[in-house]
N, C-alpha and C positions, 0 to 999 in steps of 0.2 A: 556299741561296746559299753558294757559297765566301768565303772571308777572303780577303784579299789577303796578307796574311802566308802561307796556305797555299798559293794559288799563287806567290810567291814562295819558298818552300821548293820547291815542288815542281820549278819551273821550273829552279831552281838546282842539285839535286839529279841534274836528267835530261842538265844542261849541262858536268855534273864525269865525267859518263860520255862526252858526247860529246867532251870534251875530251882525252879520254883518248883514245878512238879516232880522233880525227882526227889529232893529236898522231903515234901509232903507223903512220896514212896517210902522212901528210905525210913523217915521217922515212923510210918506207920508198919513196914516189914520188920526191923531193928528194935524200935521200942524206946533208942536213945538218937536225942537231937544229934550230939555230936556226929556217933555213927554215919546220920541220915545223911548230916551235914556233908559230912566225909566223901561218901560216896556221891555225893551232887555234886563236888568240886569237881572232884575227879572227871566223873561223866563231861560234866561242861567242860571241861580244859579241853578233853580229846574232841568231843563234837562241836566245838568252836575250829577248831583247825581245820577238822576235815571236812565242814561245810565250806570254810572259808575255801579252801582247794577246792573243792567239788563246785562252788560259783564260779572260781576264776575259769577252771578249765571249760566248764559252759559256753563262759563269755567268749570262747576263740571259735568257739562251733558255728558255723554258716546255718546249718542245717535249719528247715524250719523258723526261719524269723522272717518277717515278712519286712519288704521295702517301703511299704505303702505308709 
């Protein structure tokens, strides 16, 4: 089973990349930083949560993990 510290690292870690590349969308769809800005926040607040949810609920699944 995962730690919730480690999905929290991880979830955080995959959210500084996307933030960066939306960030990069935004300013080039929009034309203004702020904007760009704006919408990368955004984006990252929601898909930080619902990765972090979508790890945990994993972590309880049997299915498919091997003992070995």
């Amino acid at each position: 089973m995962e730690t919730r510290i480690r999905s929290v690292l991880k979830a955080l870690i995959w959210q500084l990349i996307g933030l960066a590349v939306m960030t990069v969308v935004g300013v080039l769809v929009t034309g203004s930083a702020s904007a760009g800005g704006l919408i990368a926040a955004i984006n990252t607040a929601i898909g930080f949560l619902t990765y972090f949810c979508y790890e945990r609920l994993w972590s309880r699944i049997r299915w498919g993990r091997s003992t070995a």
